[in-house]
NUKE-834029 format. One record per residue (C-alpha): x, y, z. Coordinates in steps of 0.25 Angstrom, whole numbers, padded with zeros to 4 digits, always signed. Example, Ala and Ser with C-alpha at 12.3 -4.5 7.8 and 13.67 -1.06 7.14 Angstrom:
+0049-0018+0031 +0055-0004+0029 
# end
This chain:
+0181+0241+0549 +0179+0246+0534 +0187+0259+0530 +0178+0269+0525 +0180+0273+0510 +0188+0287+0507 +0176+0296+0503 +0178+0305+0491 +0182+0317+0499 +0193+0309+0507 +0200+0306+0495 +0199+0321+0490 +0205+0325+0503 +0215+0315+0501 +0219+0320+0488 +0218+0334+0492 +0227+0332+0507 +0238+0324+0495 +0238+0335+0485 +0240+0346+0498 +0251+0337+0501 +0258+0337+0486 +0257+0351+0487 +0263+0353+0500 +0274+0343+0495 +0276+0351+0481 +0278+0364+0489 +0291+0357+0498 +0296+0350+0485 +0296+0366+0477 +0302+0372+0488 +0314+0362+0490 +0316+0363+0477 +0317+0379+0477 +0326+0375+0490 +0333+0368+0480 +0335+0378+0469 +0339+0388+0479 +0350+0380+0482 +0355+0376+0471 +0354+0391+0468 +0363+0393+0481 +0373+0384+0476 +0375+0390+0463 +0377+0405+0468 +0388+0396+0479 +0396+0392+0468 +0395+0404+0459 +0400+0411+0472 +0411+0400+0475 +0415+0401+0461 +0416+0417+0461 +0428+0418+0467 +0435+0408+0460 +0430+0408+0446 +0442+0419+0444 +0453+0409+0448 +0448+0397+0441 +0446+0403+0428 +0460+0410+0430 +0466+0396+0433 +0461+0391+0418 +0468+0404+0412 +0457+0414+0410 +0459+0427+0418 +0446+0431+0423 +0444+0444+0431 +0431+0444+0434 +0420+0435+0439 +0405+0440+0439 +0394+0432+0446 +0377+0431+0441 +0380+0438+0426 +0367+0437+0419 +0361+0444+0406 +0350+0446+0398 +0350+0450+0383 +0338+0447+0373 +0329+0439+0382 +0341+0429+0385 +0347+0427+0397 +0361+0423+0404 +0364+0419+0418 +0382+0418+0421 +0384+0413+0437 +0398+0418+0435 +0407+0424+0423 +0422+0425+0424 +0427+0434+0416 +0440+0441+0411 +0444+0451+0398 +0441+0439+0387 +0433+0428+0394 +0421+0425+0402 +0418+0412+0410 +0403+0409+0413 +0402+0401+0424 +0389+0392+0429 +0389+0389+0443 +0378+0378+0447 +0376+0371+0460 +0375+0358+0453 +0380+0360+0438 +0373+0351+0427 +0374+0347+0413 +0362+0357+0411 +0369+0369+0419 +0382+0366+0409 +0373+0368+0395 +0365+0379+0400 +0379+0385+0403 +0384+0383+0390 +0371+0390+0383 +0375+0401+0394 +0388+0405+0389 +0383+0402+0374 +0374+0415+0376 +0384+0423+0386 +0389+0432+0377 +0377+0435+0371 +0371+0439+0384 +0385+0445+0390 +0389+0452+0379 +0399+0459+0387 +0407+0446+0385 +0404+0442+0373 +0418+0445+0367 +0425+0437+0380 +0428+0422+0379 +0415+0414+0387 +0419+0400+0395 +0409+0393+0402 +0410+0388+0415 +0402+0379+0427 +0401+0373+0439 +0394+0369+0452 +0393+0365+0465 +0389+0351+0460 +0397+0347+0448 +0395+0333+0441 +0407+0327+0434 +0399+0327+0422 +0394+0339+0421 +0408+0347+0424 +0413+0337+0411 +0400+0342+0403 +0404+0355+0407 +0419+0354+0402 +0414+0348+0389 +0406+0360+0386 +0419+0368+0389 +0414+0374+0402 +0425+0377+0413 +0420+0369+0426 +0423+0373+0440 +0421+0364+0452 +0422+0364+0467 +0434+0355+0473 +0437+0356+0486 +0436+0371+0492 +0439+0376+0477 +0432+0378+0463 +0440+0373+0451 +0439+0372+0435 +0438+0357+0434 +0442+0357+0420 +0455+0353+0413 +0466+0363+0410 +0463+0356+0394 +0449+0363+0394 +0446+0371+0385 +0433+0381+0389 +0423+0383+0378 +0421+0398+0374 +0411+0406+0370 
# end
C-alpha cells in the first residue's frame, strides 16, 4: 500500500485551513488582552476609589491639612496634555497622586514628568506647594523604594487599611 503524494492543491488547502486557524487564534489572543486591559482599568479606578476617602486622613497624618480631594482632573493648554487620578489639596499645597493597579518603575517616572508640567497646565495651582504621590494595588518592594528616592509619598494597602509607608524622616520633593 503506497501513500499517494499531496497534490499541489492539498498543500494550498493546508496552508489556507492553517492561516484560518492563526487568524481565529489572533482574534482570541486580541480579545483577552483588551479583557486584560479592561481590567486592569477596573482595578485602578478601585483603588482611586478606596483611596478617595482616605487620602484626607493620610496626608493630615503627615501634617499637611488638606480640605479637599478632586478625582479624574485633567487639562489641556497649547497642545499638551495632563491627566491627575487624584489631587489633594488645601490653601498652600497640592498632592498628585497616581493610582495604578500594578505600579512600575515606568508609572513612577511618567509621574514625576507629570508633576513637572502640573503647574503649567493647572495654573490655578501654580503659586501652591506640588508633592507627588503613588500607589497600587500591587506594589513591588522596589518600586515603592524607587518611589521614595524620587521623593514621592507612597501609599499602600495593609490589612483592611491604606497607609503612607514612608518614614516620619521623609522629606517630600516639591515642585
Amino acid at each position: 500500500m503506497s501513500l499517494a503524494q499531496p497534490t499541489l492543491e492539498d498543500i494550498w488547502k493546508l496552508f489556507q485551513e492553517t492561516d484560518r486557524k492563526f487568524q481565529e487564534t489572533d482574534k482570541k489572543i486580541q480579545q483577552v488582552s483588551a479583557s486584560i486591559d479592561r481590567l486592569g482599568s477596573k482595578l485602578g479606578d478601585f483603588i482611586r476609589y478606596e483611596l478617595h476617602p482616605a487620602a484626607m486622613r493620610l496626608f493630615r497624618e503627615r501634617g499637611i491639612d488638606v480640605h479637599e480631594v478632586h478625582r479624574s482632573v485633567s487639562a489641556e493648554r497649547n497642545g499638551e496634555g495632563i491627566e491627575v487620578d487624584l489631587l489633594v489639596v488645601n490653601d498652600g499645597d497640592v498632592v498628585a497622586i497616581e493610582c495604578k493597579s500594578h505600579l512600575s518603575i515606568d508609572d513612577v517616572n511618567a509621574h514625576l514628568q507629570r508633576l513637572e508640567k502640573l503647574k503649567r497646565l493647572l495654573p490655578s495651582y501654580a503659586d501652591k506647594r506640588v508633592m507627588g504621590a503613588v500607589t497600587g494595588m500591587v506594589l513591588p518592594d522596589n518600586v515603592a523604594q524607587y518611589a521614595y528616592r524620587q521623593g514621592l509619598f507612597v501609599i499602600a494597602q495593609t490589612g483592611d487599611q491604606l497607609i503612607v509607608r514612608n518614614d516620619t524622616a521623609f522629606q517630600a520633593k516639591t515642585w
